[in-house]
N, C-alpha and C positions, 0 to 999 in steps of 0.2 A: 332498739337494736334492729338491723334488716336480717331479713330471712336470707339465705343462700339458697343460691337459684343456680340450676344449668345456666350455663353461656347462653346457651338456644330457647333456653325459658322453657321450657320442654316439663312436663311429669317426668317425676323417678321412674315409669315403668322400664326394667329390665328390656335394653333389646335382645331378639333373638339371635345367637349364635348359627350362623351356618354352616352345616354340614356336606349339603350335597344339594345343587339346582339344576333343574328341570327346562333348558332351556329353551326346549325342541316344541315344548307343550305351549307357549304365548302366540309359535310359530304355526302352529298346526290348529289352535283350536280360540274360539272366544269365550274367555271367560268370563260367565256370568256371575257367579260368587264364588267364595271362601269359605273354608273351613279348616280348622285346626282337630288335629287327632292326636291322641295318642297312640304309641305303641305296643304291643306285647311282645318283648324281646328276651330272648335269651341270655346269658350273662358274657359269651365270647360276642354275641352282635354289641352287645352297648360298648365293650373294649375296643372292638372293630370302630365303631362310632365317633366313639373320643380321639382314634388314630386319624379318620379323614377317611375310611377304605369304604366309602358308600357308590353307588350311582344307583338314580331313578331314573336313567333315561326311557328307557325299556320298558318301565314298571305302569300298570294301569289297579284301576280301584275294582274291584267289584261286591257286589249286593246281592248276598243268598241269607235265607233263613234268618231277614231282618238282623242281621252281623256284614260289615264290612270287612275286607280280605286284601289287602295289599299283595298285588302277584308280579312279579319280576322282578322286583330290586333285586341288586346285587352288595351280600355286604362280603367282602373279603375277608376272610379268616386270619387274623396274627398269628404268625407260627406258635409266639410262648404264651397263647392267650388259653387254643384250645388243643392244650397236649393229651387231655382225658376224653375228650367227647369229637364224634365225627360231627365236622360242620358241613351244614347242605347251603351255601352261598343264597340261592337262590326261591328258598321254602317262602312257603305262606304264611304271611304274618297278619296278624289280626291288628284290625283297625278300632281303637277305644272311643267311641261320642255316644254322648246322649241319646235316650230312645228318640225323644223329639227332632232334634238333628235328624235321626236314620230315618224315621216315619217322612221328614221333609224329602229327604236325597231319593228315597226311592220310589215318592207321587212322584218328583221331577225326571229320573230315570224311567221308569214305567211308561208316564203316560205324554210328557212333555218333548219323550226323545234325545233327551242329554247325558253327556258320558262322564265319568268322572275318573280326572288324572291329579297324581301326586304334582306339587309345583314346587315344592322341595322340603328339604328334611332338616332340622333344627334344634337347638338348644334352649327350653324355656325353662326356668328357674331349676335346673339340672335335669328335667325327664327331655328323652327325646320323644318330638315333634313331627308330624307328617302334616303339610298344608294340602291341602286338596281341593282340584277346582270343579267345578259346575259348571263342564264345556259343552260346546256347539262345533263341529268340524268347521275347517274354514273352507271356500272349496280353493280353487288354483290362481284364478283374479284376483281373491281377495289378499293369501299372501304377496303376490305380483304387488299388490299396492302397499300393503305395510312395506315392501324393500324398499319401494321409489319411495316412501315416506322419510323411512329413516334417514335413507343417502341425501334428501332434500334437507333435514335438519342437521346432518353432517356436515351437507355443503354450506350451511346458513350460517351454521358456529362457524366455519374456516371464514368465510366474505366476513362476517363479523370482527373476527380475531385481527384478521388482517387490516380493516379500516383504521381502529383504535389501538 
């Protein structure tokens, strides 16, 4: 008998569900790694969550008292979610990884000079997800050349499409 396989030949891992992307941050900064967090959310933010009422634009990471802290998101309040509790859109939420992970991020914030921003928020096997990058600012040249990159490979798919 053969095995059943994806189309794409691919492992069964779960992809993740997106919630809300970061798109200002690939823009603004280079990122040197990844990381997945978890959340500590209140029971009106995870409803907010499942509805789509997130932005990270705004939002950066920071590192005190060896605990991560997600500061700015914004999650939007359901009317019929939180009829009993005052929701504060914008509070501090804590960021869940590894001591190892935090011992890592905060040698490379401390002493390497790197920032760390949310690159978006996610659905992994039902807990929500914050991916978080391990950036360098970009300075103003260097975004100038990622556009003329992109609009070049814009332009390259069009001359392409149109030969064949």
């Amino acid at each position: 008998m053969k095995d059943k396989k994806n189309k794409a030949g691919a492992d069964d891992k779960p992809q993740p569900r997106i919630i809300a992307l970061n798109k200002r941050a690939r823009h603004e900064y280079f990122i040197e790694a990844t990381h997945e967090a978890g959340l500590a959310l209140l029971g009106w933010e995870v409803k907010s969550l499942r509805a789509g009422r997130a932005q990270i634009t705004e939002a950066y990471v920071i590192l005190k008292n060896r605990e991560a802290f997600l500061i700015g998101a914004h999650f939007t309040a359901l009317k019929q979610a939180s009829t009993h509790v005052n929701p504060e859109p914008t509070r501090t939420r804590k960021l869940l990884l590894h001591e190892r992970e935090l011992s890592q991020l905060i040698g490379k914030v401390e002493r390497a000079g790197y920032t760390l921003v949310p690159l978006d928020l996610h659905w992994t096997r039902g807990r929500a997800k914050v991916q978080i990058g391990l950036a360098k600012g970009k300075k103003q040249h260097d975004k100038r050349d990622d556009i003329k990159q992109k609009d070049w490979e814009r332009d390259k798919a069009r001359i392409l499409r149109s030969r064949g």
